[in-house]
C-alpha positions in Angstrom: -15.3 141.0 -210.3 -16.8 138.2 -207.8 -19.5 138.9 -205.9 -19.2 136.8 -202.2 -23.3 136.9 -202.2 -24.2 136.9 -206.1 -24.7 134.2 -208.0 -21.8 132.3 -209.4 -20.9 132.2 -213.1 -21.7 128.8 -214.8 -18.8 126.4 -215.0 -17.2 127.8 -211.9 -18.9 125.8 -208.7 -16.2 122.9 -209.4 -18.7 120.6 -210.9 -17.1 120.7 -214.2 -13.5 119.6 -213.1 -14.0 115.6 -213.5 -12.8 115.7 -217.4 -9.6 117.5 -216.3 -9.1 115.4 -212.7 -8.5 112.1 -214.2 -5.1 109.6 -214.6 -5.0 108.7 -218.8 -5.1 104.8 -218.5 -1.8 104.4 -219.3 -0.7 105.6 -216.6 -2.9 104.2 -214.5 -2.1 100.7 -216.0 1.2 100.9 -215.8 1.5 101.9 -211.8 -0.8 99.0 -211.5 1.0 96.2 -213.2 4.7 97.5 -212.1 3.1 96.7 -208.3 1.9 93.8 -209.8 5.1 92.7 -211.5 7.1 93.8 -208.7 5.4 91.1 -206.3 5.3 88.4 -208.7 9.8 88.7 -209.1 9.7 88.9 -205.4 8.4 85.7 -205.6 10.4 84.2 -208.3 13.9 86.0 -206.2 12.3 83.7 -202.8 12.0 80.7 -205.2 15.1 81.4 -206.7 16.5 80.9 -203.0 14.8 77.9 -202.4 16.3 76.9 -205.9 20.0 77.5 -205.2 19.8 75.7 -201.5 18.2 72.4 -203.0 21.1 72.5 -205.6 24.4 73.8 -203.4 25.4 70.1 -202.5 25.4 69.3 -206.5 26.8 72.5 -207.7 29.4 72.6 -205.3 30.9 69.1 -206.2 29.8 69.8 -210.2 32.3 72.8 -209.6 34.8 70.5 -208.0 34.6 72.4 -204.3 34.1 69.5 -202.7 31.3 68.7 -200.4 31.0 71.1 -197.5 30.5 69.2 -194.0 27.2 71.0 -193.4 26.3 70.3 -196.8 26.1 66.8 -196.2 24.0 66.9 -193.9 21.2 67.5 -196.1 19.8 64.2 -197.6 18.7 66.0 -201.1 18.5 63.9 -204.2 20.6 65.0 -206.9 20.0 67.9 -208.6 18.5 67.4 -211.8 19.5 69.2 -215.6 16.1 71.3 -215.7 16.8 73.0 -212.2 20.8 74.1 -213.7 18.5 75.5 -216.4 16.3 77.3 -214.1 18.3 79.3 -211.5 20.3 81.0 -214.9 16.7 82.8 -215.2 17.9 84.8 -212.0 19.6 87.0 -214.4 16.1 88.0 -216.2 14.4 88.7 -213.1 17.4 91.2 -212.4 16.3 92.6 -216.2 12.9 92.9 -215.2 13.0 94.2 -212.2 15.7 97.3 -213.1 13.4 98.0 -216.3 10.4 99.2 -214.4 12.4 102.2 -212.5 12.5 104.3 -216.2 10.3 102.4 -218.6 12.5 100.7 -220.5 11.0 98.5 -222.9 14.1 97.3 -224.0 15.1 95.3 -220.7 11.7 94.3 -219.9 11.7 92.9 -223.8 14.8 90.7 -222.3 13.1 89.3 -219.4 10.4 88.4 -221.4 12.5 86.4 -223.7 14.8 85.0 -220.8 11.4 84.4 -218.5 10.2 81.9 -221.4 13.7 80.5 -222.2 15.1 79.8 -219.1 11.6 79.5 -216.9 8.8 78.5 -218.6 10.7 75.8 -220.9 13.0 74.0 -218.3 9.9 74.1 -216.2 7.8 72.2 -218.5 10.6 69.8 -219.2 10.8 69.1 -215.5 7.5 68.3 -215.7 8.2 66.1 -218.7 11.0 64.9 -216.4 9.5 64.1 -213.1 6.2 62.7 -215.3 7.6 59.1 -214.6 8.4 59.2 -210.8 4.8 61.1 -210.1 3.1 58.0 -211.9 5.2 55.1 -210.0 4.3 57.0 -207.3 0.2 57.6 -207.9 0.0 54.3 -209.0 2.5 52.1 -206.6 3.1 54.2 -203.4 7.1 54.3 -204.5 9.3 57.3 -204.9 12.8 57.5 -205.1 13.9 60.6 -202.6 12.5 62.2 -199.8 12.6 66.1 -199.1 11.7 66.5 -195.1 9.8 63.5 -194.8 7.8 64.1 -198.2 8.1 62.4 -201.5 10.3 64.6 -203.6 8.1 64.1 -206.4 5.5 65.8 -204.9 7.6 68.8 -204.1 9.1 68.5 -207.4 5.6 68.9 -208.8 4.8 71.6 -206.2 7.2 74.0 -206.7 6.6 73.7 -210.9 3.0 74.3 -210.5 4.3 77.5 -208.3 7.2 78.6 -210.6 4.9 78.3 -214.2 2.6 80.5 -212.6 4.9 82.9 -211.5 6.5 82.8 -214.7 2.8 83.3 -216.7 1.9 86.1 -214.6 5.5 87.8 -214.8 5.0 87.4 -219.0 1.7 88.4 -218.7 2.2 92.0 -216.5 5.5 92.7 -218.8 3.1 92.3 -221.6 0.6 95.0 -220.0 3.3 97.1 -219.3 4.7 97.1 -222.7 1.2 98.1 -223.9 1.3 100.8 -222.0 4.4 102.4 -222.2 3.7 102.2 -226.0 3.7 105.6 -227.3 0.0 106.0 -228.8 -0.6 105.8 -232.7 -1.7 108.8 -234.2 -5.2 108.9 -235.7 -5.0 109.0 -239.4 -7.2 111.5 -241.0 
């Protein structure tokens, strides 16, 4: 029986609950790197945006539309091979982004492999591809196209240093998150 006034039998003051109170790490992880993943394809969905308005004029006469009268109103210069490339990685952010709600390594397996197919390699060769135009311009002040007043080379290079980040990081928190949503090896004995 318990006693209100006698003294308490050891183990039962509540000072021995911090072995059963805590989150196993994989858990804990993986909560943590979905939030982080989840801002990170935010990101690459807003520069995905940005993407797909800097390359309407092209793609709509590449698809034989026509120019649209607002369209031309925007002085862009053409749309380049690497940026076609890019946007298709839309499709692995929509991978990622619907693995996360049940763990499924399968999907988030997929937008690894379309992350570093269609994002980190036309990103690099954009850099490879815009590596000329920066250097005229470092070196002789001249640049071919203007985006809002600004060289277009520099927001070329701008928006590559952003989008191989995002894509590293996006690779990097899938990676996590494959870690631990791996079931644990058993200990052999």
């Amino acid at each position: 029986m318990a006693s209100k006034y006698g003294a308490r039998p050891v183990g039962t003051d509540g000072s021995d609950h911090w072995h059963r109170e805590s989150v196993a790490w994989q858990y804990k992880f993986s909560s943590l790197n979905k939030s982080r993943l989840r801002t990170d394809l935010t990101i690459h969905i807003v520069l995905s945006l940005l993407m797909i308005v800097r390359v309407l004029p092209g793609l709509t006469s590449l698809l034989g539309v026509g120019p649209i009268s607002s369209l031309r109103k925007w002085n862009f210069p053409p749309p380049r091979p690497w940026e076609y490339a890019w946007i298709v990685c839309i499709v692995a952010v929509v991978l990622g982004w619907r693995s996360m709600a049940k763990n499924e390594s399968k999907l988030l397996k997929q937008y690894v492999v379309g992350s570093v197919v269609f994002g980190i390699l036309p990103v690099i060769s954009g850099f490879i591809d815009q590596s000329d135009d920066l250097y005229a311009y470092l070196n002789e002040k001249k640049y071919s196209g203007q985006f809002f007043g600004y060289p277009a080379v520099l927001v070329f290079y701008l928006f590559l240093f952003i989008a191989i980040q995002v894509h590293a990081f996006g690779v990097y928190f899938s990676y996590q998150l494959l870690k631990s949503w791996k079931p644990r090896e058993k200990k052999a004995q």
